[in-house]
C-alpha positions in Angstrom: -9.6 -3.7 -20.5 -8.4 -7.0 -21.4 -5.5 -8.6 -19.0 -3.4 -8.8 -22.4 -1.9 -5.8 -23.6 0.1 -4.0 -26.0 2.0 -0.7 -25.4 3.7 0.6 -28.2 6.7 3.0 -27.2 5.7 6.6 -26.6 7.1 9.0 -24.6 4.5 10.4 -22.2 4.0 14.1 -21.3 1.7 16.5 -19.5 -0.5 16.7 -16.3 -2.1 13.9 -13.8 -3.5 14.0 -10.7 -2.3 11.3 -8.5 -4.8 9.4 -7.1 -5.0 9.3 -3.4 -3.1 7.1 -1.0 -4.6 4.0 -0.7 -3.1 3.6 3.0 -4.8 6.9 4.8 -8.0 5.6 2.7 -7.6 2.5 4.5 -6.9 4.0 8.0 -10.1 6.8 7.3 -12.4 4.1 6.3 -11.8 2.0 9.9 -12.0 5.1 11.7 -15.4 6.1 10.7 -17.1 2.9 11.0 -15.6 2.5 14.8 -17.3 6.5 15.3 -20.7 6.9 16.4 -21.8 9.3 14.2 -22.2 9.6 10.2 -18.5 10.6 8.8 -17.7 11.8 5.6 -15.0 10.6 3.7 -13.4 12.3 0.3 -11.2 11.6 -2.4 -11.4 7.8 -2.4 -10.4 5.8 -5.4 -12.5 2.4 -5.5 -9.2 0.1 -5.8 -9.6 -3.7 -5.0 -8.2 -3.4 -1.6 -10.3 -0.2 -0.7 -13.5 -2.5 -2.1 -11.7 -5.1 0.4 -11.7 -3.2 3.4 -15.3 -1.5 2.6 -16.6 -5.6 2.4 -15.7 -6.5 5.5 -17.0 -3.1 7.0 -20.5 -4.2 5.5 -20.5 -7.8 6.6 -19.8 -5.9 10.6 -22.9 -4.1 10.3 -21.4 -0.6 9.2 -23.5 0.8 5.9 -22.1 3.4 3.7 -22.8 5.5 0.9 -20.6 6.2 -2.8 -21.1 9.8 -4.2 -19.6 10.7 -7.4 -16.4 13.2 -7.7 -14.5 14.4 -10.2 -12.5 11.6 -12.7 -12.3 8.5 -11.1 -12.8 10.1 -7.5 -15.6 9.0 -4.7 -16.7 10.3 -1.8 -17.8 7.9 1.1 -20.9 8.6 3.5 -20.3 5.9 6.5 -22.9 5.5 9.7 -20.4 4.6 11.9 -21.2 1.9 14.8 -18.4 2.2 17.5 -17.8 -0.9 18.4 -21.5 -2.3 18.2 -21.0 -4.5 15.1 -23.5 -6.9 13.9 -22.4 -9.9 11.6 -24.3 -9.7 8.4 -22.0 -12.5 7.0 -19.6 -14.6 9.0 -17.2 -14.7 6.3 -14.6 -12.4 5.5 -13.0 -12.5 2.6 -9.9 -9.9 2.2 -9.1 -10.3 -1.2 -5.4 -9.8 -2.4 -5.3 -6.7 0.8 -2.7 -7.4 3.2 -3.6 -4.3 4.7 -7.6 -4.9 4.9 -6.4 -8.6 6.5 -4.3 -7.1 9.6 -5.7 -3.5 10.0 -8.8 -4.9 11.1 -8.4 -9.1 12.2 -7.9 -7.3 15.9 -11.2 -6.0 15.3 -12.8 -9.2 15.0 -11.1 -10.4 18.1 -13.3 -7.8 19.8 -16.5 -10.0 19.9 -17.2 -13.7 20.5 -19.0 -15.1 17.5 -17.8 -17.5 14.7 -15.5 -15.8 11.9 -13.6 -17.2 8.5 -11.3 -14.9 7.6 -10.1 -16.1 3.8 -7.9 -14.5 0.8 -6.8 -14.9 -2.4 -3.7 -15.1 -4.2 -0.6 -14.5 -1.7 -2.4 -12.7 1.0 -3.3 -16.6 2.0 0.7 -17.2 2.5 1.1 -13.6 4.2 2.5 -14.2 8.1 0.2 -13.6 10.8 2.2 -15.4 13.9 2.0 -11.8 15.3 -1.4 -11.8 16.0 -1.1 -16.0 17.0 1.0 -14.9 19.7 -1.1 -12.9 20.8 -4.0 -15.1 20.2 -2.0 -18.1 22.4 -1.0 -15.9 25.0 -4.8 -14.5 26.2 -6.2 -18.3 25.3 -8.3 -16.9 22.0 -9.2 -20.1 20.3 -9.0 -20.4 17.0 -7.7 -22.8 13.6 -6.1 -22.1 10.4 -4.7 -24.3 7.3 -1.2 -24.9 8.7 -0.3 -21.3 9.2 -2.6 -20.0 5.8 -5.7 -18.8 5.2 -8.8 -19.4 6.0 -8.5 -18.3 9.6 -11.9 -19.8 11.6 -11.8 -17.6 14.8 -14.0 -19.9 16.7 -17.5 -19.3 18.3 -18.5 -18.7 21.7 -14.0 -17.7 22.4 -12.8 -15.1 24.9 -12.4 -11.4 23.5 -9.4 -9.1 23.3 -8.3 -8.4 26.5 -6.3 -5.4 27.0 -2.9 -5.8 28.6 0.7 -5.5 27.5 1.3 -6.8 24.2 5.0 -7.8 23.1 5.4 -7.5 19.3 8.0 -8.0 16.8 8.4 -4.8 15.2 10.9 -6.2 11.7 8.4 -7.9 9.9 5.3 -5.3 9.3 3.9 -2.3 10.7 0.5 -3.6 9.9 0.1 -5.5 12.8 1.1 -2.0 15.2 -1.8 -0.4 13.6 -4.3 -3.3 13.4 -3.6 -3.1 17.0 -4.0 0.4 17.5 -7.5 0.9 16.1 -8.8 -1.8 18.3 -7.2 -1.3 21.8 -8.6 1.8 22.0 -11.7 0.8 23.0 -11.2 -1.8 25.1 -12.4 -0.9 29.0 -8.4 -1.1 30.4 -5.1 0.7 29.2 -2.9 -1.3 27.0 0.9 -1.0 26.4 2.7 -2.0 23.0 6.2 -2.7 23.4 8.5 -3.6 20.4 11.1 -6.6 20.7 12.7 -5.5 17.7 13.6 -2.4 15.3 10.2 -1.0 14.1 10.4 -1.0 10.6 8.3 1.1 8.0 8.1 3.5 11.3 6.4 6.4 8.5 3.6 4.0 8.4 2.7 4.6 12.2 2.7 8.0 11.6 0.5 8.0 8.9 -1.5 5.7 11.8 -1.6 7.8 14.4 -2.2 10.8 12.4 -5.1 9.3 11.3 -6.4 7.9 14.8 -5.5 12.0 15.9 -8.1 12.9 13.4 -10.4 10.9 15.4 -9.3 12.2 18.4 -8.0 8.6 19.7 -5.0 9.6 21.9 -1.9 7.4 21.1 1.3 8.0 23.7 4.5 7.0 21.3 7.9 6.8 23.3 10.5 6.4 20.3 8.5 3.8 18.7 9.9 1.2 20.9 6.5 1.7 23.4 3.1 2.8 22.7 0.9 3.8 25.4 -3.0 3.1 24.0 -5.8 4.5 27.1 -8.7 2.8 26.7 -12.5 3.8 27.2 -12.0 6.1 23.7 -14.5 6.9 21.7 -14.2 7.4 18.0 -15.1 10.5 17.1 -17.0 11.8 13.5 -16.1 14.4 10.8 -15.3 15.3 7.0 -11.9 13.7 6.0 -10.1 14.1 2.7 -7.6 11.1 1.3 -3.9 12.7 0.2 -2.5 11.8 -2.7 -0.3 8.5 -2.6 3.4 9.6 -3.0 4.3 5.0 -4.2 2.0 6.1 -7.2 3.4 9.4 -7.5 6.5 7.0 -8.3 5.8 5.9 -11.5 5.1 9.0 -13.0 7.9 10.8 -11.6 10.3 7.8 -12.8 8.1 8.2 -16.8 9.1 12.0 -16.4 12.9 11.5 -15.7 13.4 9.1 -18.6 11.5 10.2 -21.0 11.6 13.4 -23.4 8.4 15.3 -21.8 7.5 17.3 -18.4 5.4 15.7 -16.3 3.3 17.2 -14.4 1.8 15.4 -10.9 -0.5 16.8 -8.5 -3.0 16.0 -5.6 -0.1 15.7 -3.6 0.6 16.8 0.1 4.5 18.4 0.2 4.5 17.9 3.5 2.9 14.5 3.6 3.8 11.7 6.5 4.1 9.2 3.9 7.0 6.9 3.9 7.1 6.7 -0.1 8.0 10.6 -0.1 11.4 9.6 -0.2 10.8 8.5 -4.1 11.3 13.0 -4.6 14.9 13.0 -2.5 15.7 9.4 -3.5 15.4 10.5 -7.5 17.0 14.2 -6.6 20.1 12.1 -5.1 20.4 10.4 -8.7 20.6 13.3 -10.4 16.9 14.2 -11.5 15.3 17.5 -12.4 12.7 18.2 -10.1 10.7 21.6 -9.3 8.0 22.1 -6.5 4.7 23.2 -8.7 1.4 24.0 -6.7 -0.2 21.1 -5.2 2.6 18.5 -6.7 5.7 18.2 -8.1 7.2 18.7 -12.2 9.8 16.2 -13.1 11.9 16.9 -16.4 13.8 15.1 -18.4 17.2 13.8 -16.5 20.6 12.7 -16.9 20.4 10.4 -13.9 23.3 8.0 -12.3 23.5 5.2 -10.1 23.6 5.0 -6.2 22.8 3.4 -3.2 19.0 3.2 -1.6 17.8 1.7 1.1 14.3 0.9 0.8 14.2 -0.7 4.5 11.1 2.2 5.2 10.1 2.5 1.4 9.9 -0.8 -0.2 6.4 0.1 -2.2 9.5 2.4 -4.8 11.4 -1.0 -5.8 9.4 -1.5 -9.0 9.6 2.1 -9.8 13.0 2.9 -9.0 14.5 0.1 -10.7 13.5 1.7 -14.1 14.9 4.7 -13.6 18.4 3.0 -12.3 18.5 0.6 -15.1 18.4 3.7 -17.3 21.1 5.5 -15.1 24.7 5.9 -15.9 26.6 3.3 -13.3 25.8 0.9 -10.8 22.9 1.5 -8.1 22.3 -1.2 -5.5 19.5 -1.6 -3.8 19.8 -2.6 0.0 17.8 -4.2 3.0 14.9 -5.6 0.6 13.7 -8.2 2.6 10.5 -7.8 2.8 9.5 -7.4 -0.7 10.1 -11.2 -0.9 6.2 -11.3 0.9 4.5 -8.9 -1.2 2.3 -9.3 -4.4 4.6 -11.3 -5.8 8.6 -11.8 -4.7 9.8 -7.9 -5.9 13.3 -8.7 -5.8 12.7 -11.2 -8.2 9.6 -10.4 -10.5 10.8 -6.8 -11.2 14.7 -7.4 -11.9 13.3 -11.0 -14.1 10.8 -8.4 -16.1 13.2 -6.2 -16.2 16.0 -8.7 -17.3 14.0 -9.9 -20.1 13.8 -6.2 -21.6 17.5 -6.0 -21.7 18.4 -4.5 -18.5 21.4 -5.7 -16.5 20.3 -6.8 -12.9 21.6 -9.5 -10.3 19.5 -10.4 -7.8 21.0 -11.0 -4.1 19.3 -12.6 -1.2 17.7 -9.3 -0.1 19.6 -6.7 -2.8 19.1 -5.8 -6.4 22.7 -4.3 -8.0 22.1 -2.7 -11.5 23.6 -1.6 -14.0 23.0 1.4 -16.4 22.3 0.5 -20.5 20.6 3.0 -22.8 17.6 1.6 -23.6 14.9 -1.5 -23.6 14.8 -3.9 -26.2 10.7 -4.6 -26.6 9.4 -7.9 -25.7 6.9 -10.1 -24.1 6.7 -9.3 -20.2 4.3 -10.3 -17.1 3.2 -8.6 -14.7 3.1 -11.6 -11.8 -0.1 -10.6 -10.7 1.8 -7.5 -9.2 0.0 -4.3 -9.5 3.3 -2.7 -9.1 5.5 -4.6 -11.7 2.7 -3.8 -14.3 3.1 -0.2 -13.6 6.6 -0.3 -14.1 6.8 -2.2 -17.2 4.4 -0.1 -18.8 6.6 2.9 -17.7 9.7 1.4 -19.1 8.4 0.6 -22.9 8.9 4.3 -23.4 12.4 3.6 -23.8 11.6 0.4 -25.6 13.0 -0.3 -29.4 9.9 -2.6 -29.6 6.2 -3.1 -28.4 5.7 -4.4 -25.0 3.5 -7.6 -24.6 2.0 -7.5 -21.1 0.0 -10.0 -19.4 -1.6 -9.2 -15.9 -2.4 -6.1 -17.1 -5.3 -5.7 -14.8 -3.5 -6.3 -11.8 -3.6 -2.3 -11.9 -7.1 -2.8 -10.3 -5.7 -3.7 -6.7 -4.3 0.2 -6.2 -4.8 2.2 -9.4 -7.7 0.9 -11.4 -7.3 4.5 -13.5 -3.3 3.7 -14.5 -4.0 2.7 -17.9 -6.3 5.5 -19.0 -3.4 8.1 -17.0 -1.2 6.2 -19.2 -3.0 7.0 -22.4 -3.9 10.5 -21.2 -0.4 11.3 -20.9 0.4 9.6 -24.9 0.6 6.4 -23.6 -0.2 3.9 -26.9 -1.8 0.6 -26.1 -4.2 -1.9 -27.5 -6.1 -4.8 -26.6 
């Protein structure tokens, strides 16, 4: 597809699967390359950050194997290593994947040779003083472009030691579980304290779930201390990804506003996942929702305004910001600040999208207050490189008077490389 498009208004209708949750896919794949033994991994959708993640796997060492599912689905053979890595390529280059960049720069930490770590896009401005703290404290040398990527981790430096590790829990959750795959094996117990509030605490779940399935033993006292033994050994298995509830979102928003059921399945009802909120979240705004098997049906909605705060869901932002902009009243959207590091600045690339379609939105220093209209004018529209702000433009031209022109189209790729052809599939109109 080209990365200009044009989506004619349509209302959508019918069945999709959702396609599963890019974070446990993330948090399977580091598990089974740190077991000893040959893992199987299913339901994997080959986003960007997944083919991030699955890079720097290879360049440690760790091979792997694609088979062929249904639709757009893979399964993943992976000869884990433990924690015997061998650099095939001292360079690692994380993409656009914030996650692929923190889960596993611990994990580099654990042996002494030369590393670049490098990005693209915003992941090179992403914060990482977490893991400099940490770096300073246990005298790991290393040198970075004034904060940014690259990151050299420099040759012949001392290792991870473990210990007790003071972290800053309010700026993201990433760093927790970076930490938490890697301590594990270290030869001594290590202790995570928080300084601060955890935020995004349904993340660590989703962790230490995961590291369960693995039978690493995590000890969580109120998410304020973690308790990590060391000496543990990954173990092996057959895993399969959930479906991914801040994907779900889009299509659960489509349903609400438009003049169709929609149908979305592949999902986990009783899912860990922070982004399950999106189902009360859209239920406390009025929306029609029934429980189907394996997903949820949303209807068409008469839907008002409200107050959400996305402190522990921030991923809905694009998404929800349809649907209130299409509600009767005012919602306000509370405790965004960290959307300002994401793809793009969410506070401002969705409401200025949004905006130029008609809708009524003021942007505060880490709020969004909006007010209902009826419809979307049509328009040309960009997608800021954000995966998510395309999704959600594309859901909003079904209440468009006009075609949609979107460029950035293709930022889809990063999490939902299938979006468009769900789009279509569901009576979607677009051309190229």
């Amino acid at each position: 597809m080209k990365d200009k498009i044009t989506i004619y208004p349509q209302y959508l209708g019918g069945e999709v699967k959702i396609p599963p949750s890019k974070s446990m896919a993330h948090r399977y794949i580091i598990g089974a390359a740190l077991s000893q033994q040959e893992v199987n991994i299913k339901n994997i959708e080959a986003s960007k950050d997944i083919e991030a993640t699955l890079e720097v796997m290879s360049n440690l060492g760790v091979n792997f194997y694609r088979g062929k599912e249904n639709d757009e689905r893979l399964s993943l053979i992976i000869e884990g290593h433990g924690s015997n890595f061998k650099l095939n390529n001292k360079i690692f280059n994380c993409n656009e994947s914030g996650s692929t960049l923190r889960f596993l720069l611990p994990l580099l930490l654990l042996f002494s040779e030369e590393v670049i770590i490098e990005g693209k896009g915003k992941l090179k401005e992403r914060p990482l003083d977490v893991y400099y703290e940490i770096m300073d404290e246990q005298g790991i040398a290393y040198s970075n472009d004034g904060g940014k990527l690259p990151l050299t981790l420099v040759g012949g430096r001392k290792t991870l030691q473990p210990g007790h590790f003071k972290v800053r829990g309010d700026i993201s959750s990433q760093f927790i579980t970076g930490l938490l795959y890697a301590l594990p094996l270290l030869e001594g117990d290590s202790v995570i304290e928080m300084t601060t509030t955890l935020e995004s605490r349904p993340y660590i779940d989703l962790t230490i779930k995961a590291l369960a399935d693995f039978d690493i033993k995590i000890e969580n006292e109120n998410y304020q201390i973690f308790k990590i033994p060391g000496n543990q050994k990954y173990s092996s298995g057959i895993y399969e990804v959930e479906g991914d509830y801040s994907q779900l979102a889009f299509f659960a928003v489509a349903g609400a506003i438009g003049k169709n059921e929609i149908r979305c399945t592949g999902i986990d009802r009783h899912s860990l996942q922070g982004d399950k909120a999106i189902v009360d979240i859209m239920k406390k705004m009025g929306a029609d929702i029934d429980e189907v098997t394996g997903g949820f049906l949303f209807k068409p909605s008469k839907t008002k305004g409200c107050v959400i705060d996305i402190k522990e869901c921030p991923d809905l932002v694009p998404a929800l910001c349809v649907l209130a902009s299409l509600s009767k009243g005012e919602t306000k959207i509370i405790n965004g600040e960290r959307l300002k590091i994401k793809e793009s600045n969410r506070l401002e690339s969705t409401a200025k999208e949004l905006i130029k379609l008609g809708a009524d939105i003021s942007i505060g220093e880490d709020s969004l207050t909006i007010r209902g209209i009826d419809g979307f004018t049509g328009g040309v529209v960009d997608s800021w490189n954000d995966h998510r702000v395309a999704m959600s433009l594309g859901i909003a031209s079904q209440r468009a008077e006009g075609q949609l022109i979107l460029t950035g189209a293709n930022s889809v790729a990063k999490s939902y490389p299938s979006f468009w052809s769900d789009f279509v599939k569901l009576g979607g109109k677009i051309s190229e």
